[in-house]
Backbone as CSV, one residue per row, in Angstrom:
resi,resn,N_x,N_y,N_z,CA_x,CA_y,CA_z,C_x,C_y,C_z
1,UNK,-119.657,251.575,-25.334,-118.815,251.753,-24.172,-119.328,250.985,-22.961
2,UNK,-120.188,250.338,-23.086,-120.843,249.919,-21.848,-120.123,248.165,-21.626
3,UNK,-119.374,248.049,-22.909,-118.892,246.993,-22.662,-117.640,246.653,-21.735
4,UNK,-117.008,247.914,-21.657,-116.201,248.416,-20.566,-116.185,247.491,-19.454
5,UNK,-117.178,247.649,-18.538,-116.645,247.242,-17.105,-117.210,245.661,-17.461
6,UNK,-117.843,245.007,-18.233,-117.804,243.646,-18.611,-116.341,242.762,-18.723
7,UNK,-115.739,243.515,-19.672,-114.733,243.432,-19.609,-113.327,243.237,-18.749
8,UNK,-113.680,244.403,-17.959,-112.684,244.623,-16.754,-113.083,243.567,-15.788
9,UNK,-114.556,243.271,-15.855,-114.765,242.007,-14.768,-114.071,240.913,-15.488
10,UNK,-114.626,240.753,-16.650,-114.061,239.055,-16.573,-112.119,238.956,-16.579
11,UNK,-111.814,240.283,-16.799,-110.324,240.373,-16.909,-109.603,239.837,-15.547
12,UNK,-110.698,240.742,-14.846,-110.227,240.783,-13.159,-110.215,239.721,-12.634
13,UNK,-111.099,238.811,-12.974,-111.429,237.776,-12.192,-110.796,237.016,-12.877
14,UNK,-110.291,236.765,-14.081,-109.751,235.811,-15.127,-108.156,235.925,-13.889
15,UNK,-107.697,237.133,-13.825,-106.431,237.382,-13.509,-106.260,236.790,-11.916
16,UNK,-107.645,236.704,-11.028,-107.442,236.738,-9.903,-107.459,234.508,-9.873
17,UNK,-108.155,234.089,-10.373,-108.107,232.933,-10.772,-106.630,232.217,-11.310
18,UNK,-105.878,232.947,-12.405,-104.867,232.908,-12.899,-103.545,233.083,-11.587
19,UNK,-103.686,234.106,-10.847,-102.503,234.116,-9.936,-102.979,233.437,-8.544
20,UNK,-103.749,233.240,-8.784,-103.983,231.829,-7.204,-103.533,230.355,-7.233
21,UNK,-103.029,230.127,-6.607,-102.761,228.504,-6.351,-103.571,227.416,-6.524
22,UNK,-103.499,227.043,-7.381,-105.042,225.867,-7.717,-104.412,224.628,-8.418
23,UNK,-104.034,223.478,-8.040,-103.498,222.051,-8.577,-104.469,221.761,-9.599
24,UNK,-104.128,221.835,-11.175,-104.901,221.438,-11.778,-105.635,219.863,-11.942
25,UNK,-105.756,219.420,-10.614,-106.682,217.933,-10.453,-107.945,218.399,-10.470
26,UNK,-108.841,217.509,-11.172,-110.059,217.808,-11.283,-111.011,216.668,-10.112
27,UNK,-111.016,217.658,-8.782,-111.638,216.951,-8.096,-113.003,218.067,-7.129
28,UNK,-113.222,217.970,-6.182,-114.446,218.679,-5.837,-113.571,219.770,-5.404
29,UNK,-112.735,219.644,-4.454,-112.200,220.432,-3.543,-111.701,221.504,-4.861
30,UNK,-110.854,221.221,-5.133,-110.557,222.615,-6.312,-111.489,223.216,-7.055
31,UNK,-112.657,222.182,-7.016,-113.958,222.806,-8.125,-114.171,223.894,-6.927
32,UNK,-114.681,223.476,-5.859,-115.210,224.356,-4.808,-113.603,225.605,-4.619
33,UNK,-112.792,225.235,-5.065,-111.776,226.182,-4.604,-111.746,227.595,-5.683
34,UNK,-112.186,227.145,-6.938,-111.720,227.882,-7.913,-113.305,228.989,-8.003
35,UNK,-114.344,228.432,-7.581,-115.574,229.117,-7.536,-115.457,229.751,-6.323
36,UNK,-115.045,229.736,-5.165,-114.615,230.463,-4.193,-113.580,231.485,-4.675
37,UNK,-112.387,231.560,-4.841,-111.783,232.572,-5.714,-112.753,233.244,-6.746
38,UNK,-113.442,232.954,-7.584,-113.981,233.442,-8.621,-114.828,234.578,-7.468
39,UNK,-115.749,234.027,-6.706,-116.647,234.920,-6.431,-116.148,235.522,-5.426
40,UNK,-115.147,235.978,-4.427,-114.290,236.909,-3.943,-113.573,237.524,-4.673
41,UNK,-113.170,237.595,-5.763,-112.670,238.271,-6.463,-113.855,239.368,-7.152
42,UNK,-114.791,238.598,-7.458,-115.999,239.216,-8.058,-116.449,240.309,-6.833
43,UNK,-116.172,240.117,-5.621,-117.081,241.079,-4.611,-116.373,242.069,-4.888
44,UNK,-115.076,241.681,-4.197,-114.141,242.753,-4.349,-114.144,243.568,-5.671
45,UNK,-114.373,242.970,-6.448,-114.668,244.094,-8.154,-115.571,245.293,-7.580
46,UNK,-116.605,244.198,-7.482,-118.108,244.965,-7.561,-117.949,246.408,-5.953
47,UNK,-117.111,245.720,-5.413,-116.642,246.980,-3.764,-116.250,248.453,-4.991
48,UNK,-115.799,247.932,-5.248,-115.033,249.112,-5.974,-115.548,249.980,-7.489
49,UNK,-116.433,249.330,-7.384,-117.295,250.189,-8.614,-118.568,251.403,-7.746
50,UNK,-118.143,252.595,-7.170,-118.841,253.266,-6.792,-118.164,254.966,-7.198
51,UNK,-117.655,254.772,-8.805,-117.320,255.989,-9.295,-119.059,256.299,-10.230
52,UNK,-119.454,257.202,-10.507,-120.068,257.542,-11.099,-119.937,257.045,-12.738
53,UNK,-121.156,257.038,-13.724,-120.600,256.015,-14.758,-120.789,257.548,-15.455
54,UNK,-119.270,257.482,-16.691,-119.127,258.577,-17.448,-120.107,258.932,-18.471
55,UNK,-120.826,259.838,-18.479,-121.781,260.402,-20.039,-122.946,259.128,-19.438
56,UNK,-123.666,258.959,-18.227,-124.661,258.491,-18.293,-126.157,258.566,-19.439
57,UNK,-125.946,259.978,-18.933,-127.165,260.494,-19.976,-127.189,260.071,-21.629
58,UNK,-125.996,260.220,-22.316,-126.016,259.631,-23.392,-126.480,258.235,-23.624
59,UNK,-125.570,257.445,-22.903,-125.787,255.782,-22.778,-127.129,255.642,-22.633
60,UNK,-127.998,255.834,-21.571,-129.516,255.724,-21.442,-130.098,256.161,-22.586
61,UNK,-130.268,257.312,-23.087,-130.366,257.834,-24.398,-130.055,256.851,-25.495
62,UNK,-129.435,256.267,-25.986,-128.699,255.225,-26.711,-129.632,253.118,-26.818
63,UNK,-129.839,253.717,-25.078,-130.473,252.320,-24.651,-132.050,252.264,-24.833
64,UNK,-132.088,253.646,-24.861,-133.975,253.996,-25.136,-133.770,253.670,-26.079
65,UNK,-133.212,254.311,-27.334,-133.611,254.063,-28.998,-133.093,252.873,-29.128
66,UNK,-132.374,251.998,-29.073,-132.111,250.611,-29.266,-133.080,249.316,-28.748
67,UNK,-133.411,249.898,-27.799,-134.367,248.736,-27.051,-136.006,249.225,-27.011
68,UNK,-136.431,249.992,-28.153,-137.285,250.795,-28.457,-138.101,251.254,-26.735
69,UNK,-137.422,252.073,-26.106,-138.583,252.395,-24.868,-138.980,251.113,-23.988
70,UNK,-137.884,250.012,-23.917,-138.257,249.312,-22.465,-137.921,249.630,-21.297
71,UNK,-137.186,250.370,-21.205,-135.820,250.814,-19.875,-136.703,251.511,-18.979
């Protein structure tokens, strides 16, 4: 389950990239345009991730025995 909000990021940002205005010429200005979108979109994700993460305790639990005790 932790793949979850991986997900929802690259969705989000895939989508926020996707409905912006961007001339597909491959020149600086759009390079710099499309990495500007990318990473405002990305803040704004990350603003909004301040719900508590569901069944923490399990997941950590999960991440101990998998990653034998590095966490």
């Amino acid at each position: 389950m932790a793949w979850i909000p991986v997900n929802l990021l690259n969705y989000s940002s895939l989508h926020s990239l996707l409905t912006s205005i961007i001339f597909p010429v491959l020149d600086e200005v759009n390079n710099i345009g499309s990495s500007k979108i990318l990473y405002l979109a990305t803040v704004d994700i990350v603003g909004k991730w301040n719900a508590p993460i569901f069944s923490w305790k399990k997941i950590l639990n999960q991440l101990n025995i998998y990653f034998d005790r590095e966490i």
